[in-house]
C-alpha positions as CSV (number, residue, x, y, z in Angstrom):
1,X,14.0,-9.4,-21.9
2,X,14.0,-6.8,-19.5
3,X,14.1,-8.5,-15.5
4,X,15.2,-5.9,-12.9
5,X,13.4,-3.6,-11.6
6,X,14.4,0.0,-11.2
7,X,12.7,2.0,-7.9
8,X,13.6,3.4,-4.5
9,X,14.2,-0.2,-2.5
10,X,14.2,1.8,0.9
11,X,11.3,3.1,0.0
12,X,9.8,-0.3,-0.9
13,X,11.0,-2.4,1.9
14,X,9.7,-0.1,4.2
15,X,5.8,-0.2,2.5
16,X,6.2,-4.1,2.4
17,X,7.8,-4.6,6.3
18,X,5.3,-1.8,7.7
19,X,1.8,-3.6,5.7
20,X,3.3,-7.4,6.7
21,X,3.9,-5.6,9.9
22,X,0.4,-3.8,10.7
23,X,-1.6,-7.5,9.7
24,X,0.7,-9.7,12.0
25,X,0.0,-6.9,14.9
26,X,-3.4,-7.0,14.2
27,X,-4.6,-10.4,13.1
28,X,-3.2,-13.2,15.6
29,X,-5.2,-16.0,13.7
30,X,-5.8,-15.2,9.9
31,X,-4.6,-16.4,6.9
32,X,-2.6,-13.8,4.8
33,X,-1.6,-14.0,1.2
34,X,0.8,-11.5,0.0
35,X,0.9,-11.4,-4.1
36,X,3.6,-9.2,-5.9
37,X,2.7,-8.7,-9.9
38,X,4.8,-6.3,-12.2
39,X,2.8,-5.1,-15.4
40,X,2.4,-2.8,-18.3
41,X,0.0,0.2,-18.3
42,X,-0.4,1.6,-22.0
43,X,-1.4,5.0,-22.0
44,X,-1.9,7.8,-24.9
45,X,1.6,8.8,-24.5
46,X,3.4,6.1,-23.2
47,X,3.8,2.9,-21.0
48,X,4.5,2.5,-17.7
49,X,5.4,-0.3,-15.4
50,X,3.9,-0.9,-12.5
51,X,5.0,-3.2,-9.5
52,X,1.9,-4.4,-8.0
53,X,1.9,-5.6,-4.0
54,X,-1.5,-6.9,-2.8
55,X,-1.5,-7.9,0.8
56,X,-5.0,-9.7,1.9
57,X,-5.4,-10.9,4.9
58,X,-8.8,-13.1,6.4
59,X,-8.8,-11.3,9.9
60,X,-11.3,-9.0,11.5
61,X,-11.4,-6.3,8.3
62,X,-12.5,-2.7,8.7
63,X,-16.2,-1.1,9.0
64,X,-17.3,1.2,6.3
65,X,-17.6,4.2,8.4
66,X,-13.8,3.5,10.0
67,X,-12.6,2.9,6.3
68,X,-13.9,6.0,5.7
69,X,-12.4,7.5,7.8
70,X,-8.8,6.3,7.5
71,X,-9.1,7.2,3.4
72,X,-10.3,10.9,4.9
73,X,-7.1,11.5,6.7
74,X,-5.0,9.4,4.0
75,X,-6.3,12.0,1.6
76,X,-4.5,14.9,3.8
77,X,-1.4,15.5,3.2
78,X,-1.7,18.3,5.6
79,X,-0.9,15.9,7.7
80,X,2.6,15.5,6.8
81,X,3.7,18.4,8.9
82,X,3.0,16.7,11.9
83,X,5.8,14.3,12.3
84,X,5.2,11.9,15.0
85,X,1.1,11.3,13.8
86,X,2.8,10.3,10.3
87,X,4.5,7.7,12.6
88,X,2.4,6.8,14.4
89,X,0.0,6.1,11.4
90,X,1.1,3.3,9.2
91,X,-0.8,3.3,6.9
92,X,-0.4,7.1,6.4
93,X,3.2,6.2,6.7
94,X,2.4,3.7,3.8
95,X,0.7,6.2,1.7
96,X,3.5,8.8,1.8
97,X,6.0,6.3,1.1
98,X,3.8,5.5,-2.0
99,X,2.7,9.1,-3.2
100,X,6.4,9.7,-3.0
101,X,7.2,7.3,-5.4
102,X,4.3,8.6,-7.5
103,X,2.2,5.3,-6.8
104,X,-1.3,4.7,-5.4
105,X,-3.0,2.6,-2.3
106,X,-6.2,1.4,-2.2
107,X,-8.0,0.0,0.8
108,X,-11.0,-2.6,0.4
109,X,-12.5,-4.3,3.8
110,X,-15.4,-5.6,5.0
111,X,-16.2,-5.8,9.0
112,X,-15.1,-9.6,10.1
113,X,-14.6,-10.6,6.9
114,X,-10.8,-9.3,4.8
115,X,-9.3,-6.4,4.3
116,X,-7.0,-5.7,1.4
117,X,-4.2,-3.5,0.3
118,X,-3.5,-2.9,-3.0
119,X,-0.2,-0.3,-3.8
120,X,0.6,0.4,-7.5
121,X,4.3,1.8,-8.0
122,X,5.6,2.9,-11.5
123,X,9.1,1.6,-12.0
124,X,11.6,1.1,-14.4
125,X,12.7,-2.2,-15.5
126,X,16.6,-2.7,-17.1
């Protein structure tokens, strides 16, 4: 049986420390459950692994217009030449991280309610 995982670990300590990061910054008093899952995609072609990180947390969660919002200007990479917004930004920071490793994020929130992350990163196992 296969049991180590193969991937960029700067590139995934940095999405995990900046996500446990942003929710302890931004939820004083809230419960937060941080799963990690590693799975198999089958395709037509091939399979792929995926390392899953799901980061929930029970704090003040996100309007629907402001989630909008933040997936708009996730969605432009435009944005990477401007250096110190990408900083600035973590969950942009996040999402680059994550397109860079050929993954995908996925935002779900509701106003005073949760908010959840979701990152799915393809990786090899050994």
């Amino acid at each position: 049986m296969k049991d180590i995982v193969i991937g960029n670990s700067d590139h995934l300590q940095a999405i995990l420390s900046q996500l446990i990061g942003s929710v302890i910054r931004f939820n004083h008093s809230c419960q937060v459950i941080i799963t990690v899952h590693l799975f198999t995609v089958k395709n037509y072609i091939k399979s792929d692994n995926i390392l899953q990180f799901r980061i929930h947390d029970t704090g003040s969660g996100i309007s629907k217009e402001k989630l909008g919002n933040i997936k708009a200007k996730l969605a432009d990479f435009e944005l990477v030449r401007d250096y110190p917004l990408m900083l600035e930004s973590g969950l942009w920071f996040v999402n680059y991280l994550i397109n860079q490793l050929n993954g995908e994020m996925e935002i779900e929130s509701e106003k005073d309610k949760f908010t959840t992350i979701t990152c799915n990163i393809p990786v090899q196992l050994f």
